[in-house]
N, C-alpha and C positions, 0 to 999 in steps of 0.2 A: 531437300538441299537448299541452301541458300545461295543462289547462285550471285548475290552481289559482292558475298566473300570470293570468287572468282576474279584474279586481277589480270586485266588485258590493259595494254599498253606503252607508251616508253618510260625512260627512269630520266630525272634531271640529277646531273653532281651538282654538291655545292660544296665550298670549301670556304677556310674561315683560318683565323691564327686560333694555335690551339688556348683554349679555354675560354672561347666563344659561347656563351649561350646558348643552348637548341630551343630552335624559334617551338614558340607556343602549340598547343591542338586549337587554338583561337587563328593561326595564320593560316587562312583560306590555302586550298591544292592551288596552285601557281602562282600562286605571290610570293613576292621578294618572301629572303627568311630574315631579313632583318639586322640590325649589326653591324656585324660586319663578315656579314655572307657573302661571296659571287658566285654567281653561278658559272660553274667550270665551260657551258658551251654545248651545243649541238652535238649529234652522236652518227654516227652510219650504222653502228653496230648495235645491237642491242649489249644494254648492259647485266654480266655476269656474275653472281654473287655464288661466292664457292667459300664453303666453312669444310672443314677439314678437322678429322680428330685423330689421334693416336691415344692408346693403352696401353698402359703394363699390367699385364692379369697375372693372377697367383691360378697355377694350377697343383695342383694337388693329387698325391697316388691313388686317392679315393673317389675321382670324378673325370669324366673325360671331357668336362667342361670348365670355364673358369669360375671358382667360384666368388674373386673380388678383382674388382679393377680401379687402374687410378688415373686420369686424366693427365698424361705427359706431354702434348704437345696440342695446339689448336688451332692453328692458320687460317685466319680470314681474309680473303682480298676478293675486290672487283675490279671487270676491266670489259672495257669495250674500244669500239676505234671514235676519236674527236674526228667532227667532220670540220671544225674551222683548222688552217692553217696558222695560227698567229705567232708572233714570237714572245708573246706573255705565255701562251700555254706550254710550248718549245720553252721556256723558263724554267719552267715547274718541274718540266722532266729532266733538262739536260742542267741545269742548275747552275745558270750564269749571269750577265748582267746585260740588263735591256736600256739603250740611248736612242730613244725616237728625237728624230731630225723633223723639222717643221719643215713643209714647203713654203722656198720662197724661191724668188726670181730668178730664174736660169738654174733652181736647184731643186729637185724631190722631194718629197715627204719619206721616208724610211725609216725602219727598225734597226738597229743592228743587236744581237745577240752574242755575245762574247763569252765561250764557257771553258771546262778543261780542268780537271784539278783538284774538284771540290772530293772531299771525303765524308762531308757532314750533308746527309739525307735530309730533304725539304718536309720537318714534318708540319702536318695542317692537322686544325678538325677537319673532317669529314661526313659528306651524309649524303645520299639519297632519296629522292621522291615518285612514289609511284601514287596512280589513281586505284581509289576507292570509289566506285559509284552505288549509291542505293538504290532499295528500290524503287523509290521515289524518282530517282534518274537525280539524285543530289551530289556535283563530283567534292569529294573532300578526300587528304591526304592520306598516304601509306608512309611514313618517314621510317628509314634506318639512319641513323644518326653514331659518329665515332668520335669519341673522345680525340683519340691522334691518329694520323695512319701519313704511311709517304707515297707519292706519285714517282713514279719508274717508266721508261719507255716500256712497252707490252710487245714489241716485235717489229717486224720492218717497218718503216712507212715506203710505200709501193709509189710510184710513180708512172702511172698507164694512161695512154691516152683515153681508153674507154672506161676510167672509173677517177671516184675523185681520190685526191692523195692525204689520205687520211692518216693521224696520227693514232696508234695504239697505244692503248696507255692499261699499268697496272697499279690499285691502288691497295698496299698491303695495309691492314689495320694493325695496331700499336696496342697494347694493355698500357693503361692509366691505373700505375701503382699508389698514385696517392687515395686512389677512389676502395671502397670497400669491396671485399670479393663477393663477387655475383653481379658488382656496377663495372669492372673494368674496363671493359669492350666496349659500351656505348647503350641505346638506347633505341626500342623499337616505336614507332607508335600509331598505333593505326585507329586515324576516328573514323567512325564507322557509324554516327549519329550526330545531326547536324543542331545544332546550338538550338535553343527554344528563345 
């Protein structure tokens, strides 16, 4: 067994306006991706990646199995809890307009976030980063990478004295009809051998 294919870890998001680049197998595991990446933020939760499929199968009087199927449905999204509070991120999901206030004399520094209304879904690229380590103990990247997907509140955000107030967030993926079929979705890429 090769146990450096074994991935222990957390994931970073990063997001990007769609038709962004995905950064190189040359961009080192933690370094910027470049462009006009950011990285989405800190996490509480670990993040979840859930692919989903449906079939429509042909059954037949002569088999009590199906003998053909055809991909009808395919749902990809991830989601974890953001552990930063900010109101850029609170943007992304609630899908409004951010006016930071400079402090000056006898007046705060502030955000305000103004939302309500919108019907058109924030879409971004998308992608994720996990560690690959060798056996060498060399860390280099695990990238999923997505063409489009949109950011959505993922469920409460809880307010407790004994926990931080984290934001759950879910990120559905998008098919990129312009791209050819079997490229729609996006892009995995796991190096796994470190540059000579």
């Amino acid at each position: 067994m090769a146990v450096e294919n074994i991935l222990i870890g957390y994931a970073k998001i990063w997001t990007a306006p769609v038709g962004e680049t995905f950064p190189a197998a040359t961009v080192g595991y933690g370094v910027a991706w470049g462009g006009n990446w950011t990285y989405l933020g800190d996490t509480l939760e670990p993040l979840s990646l859930t692919i989903e499929r449906t079939t429509f199968e042909v059954m037949i009087q002569q088999s009590n199995q199906p003998v053909k199927q055809a991909i009808t449905d395919q749902p990809i999204n991830f989601s974890t809890t953001m552990a930063e509070h900010t109101a850029g991120l609170l943007n992304k999901v609630l899908l409004g307009t951010v006016v930071t206030t400079a402090a000056a004399t006898g007046v705060p520094g502030y955000d305000t976030l103004e939302f309500g209304g919108e019907t058109t879904p924030n879409v971004l690229a998308v992608g994720f980063e996990a560690l690959y380590q060798t056996a060498a103990n060399v860390s280099l990247p695990v990238r999923y990478m997505f063409w489009r997907g949109s950011i959505t509140l993922g469920g409460d955000i809880p307010f407790d004295k004994g926990a931080a107030a984290g934001i759950p967030i879910n990120i559905q993926v998008l098919s990129d009809t312009t791209k050819a079929v079997g490229q729609q979705t996006g892009r995995i890429q796991i190096v796994n051998v470190a540059a000579l």
